[in-house]
N, C-alpha and C positions, 0 to 999 in steps of 0.2 A: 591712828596708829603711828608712834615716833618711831624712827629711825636712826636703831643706837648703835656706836662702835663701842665695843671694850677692847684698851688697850692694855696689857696686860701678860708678863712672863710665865706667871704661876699658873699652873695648867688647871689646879684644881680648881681655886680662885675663879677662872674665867670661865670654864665648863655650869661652877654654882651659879654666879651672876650669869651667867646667860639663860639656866633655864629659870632663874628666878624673872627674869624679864620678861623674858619670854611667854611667862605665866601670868604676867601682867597686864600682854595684849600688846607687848611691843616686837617692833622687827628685830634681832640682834644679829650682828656682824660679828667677828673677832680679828684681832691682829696678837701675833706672840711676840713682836718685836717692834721698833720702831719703824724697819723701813718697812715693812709690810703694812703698817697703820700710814703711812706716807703713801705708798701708792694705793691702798683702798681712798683713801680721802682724797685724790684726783680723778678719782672713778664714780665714787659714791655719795646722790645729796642725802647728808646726815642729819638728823635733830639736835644729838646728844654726842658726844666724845666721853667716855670715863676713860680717863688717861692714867695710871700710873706713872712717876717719874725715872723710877729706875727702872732700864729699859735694855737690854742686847742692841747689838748694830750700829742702834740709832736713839738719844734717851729721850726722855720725856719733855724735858725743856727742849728741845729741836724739835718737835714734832708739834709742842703749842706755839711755839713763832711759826710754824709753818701755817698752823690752824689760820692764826692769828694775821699773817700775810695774806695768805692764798683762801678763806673762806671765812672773816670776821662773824658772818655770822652763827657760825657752830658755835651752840652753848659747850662748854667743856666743865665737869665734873672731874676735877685731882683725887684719885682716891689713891693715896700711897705709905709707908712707911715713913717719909723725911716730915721735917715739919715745913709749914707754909713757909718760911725764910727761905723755903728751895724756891719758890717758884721767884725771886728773884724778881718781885717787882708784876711781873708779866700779869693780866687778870684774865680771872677765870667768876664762871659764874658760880662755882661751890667747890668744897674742898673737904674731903673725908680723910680723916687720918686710920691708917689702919692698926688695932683691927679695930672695926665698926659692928654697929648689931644692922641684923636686916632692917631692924624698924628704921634706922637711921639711913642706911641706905635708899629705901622708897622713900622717903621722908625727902631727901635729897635729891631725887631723881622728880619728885612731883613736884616740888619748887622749882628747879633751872625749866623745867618743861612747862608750869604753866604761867604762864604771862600775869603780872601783877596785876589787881581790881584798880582802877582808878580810885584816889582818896576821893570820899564824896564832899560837896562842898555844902 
């Protein structure tokens, strides 16, 4: 079972993603804002971050340099309205523009969570 945060303003947004994960077999956490997705991720070891960028408090880009500092290894999933040129460089292991369909969304939550096959030689 992964260990996921959505970060995430729009309430309904985050309410559907969460029971859709949740229904997946995953743990789900929530944050409505930046600094509340900032102090869970000093508290909590996560698998997954679905971060949007536009954020209250604290935005999205401050919150994946902090990933990015303070815990490299959290995969992080962008699922937002800006396009990738927001993330300004910074990586992430997947990036959903919204809006997205569900299929696209598990689709992207099953690749950053499962580890690549070694290419056979």
């Amino acid at each position: 079972m992964s260990r996921i945060l959505i970060v995430e303003d729009e309430e309904v947004l985050t309410d559907s993603l969460q029971d859709i994960l949740e229904g997946e077999g995953h743990q789900v956490l929530t944050a409505r804002n930046g600094m509340d997705a900032l102090d869970t991720l000093e508290h909590e070891p996560l698998d997954l971050v679905l971060l949007d960028l536009m954020l209250p408090l604290v935005d999205g880009l401050q919150v994946l340099e902090a990933l990015r500092r303070d815990t490299p290894a959290t995969a992080v999933l962008v699922v937002t309205s800006c396009g990738r040129e927001a993330l300004k460089g910074q990586p992430v292991q997947g990036f959903l523009r919204k809006p997205f369909s569900l299929e696209a969304l598990l689709r992207a939550v099953k690749n950053v969570l499962t580890p690549a096959s070694p290419v056979p030689r």
